[in-house]
C-alpha positions in Angstrom: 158.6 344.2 -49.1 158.6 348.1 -47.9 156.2 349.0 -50.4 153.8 346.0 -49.5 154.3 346.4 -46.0 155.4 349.8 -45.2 155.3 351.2 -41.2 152.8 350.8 -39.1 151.1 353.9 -38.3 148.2 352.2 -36.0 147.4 349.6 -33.9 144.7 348.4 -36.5 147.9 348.4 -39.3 149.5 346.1 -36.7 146.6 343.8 -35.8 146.2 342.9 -39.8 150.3 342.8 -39.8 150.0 340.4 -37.4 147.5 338.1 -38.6 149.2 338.1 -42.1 152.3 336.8 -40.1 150.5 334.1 -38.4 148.7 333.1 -41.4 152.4 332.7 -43.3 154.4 331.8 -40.3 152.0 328.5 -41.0 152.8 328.5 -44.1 156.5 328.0 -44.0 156.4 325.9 -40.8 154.4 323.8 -43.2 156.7 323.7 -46.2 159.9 323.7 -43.8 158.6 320.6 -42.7 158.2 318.8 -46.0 161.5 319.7 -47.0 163.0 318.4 -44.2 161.1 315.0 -44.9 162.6 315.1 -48.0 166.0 315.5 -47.1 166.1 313.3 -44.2 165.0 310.7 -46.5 168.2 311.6 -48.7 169.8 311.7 -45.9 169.1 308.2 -45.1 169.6 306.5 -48.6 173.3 308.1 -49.0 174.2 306.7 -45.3 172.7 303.1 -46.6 174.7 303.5 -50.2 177.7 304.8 -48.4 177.5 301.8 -45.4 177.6 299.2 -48.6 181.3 298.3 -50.6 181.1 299.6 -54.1 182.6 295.9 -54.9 179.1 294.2 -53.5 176.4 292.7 -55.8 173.9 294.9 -53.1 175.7 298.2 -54.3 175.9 296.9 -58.2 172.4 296.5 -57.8 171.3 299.5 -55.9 173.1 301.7 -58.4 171.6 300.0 -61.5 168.2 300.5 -59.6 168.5 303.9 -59.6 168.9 307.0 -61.8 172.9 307.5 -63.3 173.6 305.8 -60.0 172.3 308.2 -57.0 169.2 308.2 -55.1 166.0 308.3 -56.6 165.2 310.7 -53.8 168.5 312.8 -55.1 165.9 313.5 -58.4 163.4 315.3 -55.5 165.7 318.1 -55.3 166.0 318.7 -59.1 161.6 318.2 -59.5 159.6 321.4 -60.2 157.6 320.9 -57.1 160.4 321.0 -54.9 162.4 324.4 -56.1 159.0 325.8 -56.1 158.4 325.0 -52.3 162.1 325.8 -52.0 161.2 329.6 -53.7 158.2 329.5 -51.3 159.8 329.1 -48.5 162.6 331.8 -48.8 159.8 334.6 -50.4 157.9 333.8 -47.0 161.3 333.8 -44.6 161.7 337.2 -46.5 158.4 337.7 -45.6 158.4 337.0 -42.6 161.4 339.0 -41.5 159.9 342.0 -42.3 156.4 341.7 -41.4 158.2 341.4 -38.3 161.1 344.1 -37.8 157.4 346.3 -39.0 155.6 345.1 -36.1 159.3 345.5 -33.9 159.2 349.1 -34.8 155.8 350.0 -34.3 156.1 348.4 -30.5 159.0 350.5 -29.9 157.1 353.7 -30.6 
């Protein structure tokens, strides 16, 4: 990220910093959000299979119902959509943490 975004050396350098940040900061709010939809929703399902006795016909069924026995949303984590949101969001945190400590820097001077 240094070479992308290397010190700021004026407060127009900062002002485009800034609005980059606020553009991405979007961005990963966004994404952060969908992936904690997706989780809670795991979430959920594994407290539902784990309130159920493995011996119950609403457990045999549950399991048969879905892929080698797990969650259907379990297969979220695992889809090409997901890891690439999951890359997304940790290239923008990345991002992010830098665009910042920049603009931190420049403030200081």
């Amino acid at each position: 990220w240094h070479s992308l975004y290397p010190p700021i050396s004026s407060d127009g350098a900062r002002q485009k910093y800034k609005q980059e940040f606020d553009t991405d900061l979007k961005r990963y709010k966004q994404l952060c959000a969908e992936m904690d939809g997706v989780n809670d929703r795991i979430n959920q399902l594994s407290k539902q299979l784990d309130s159920i006795s493995e011996d119950s016909p609403q457990y045999q069924v549950r399991a048969l119902e879905e892929p080698r026995g797990h969650c259907r949303s379990h297969a979220a984590f695992q889809s090409p959509d997901y890891q690439t949101k999951k890359l997304e969001t940790k290239t923008l945190r990345n991002k992010l943490f830098h665009i910042k400590r920049m603009v931190s820097d420049y403030d200081k001077v």
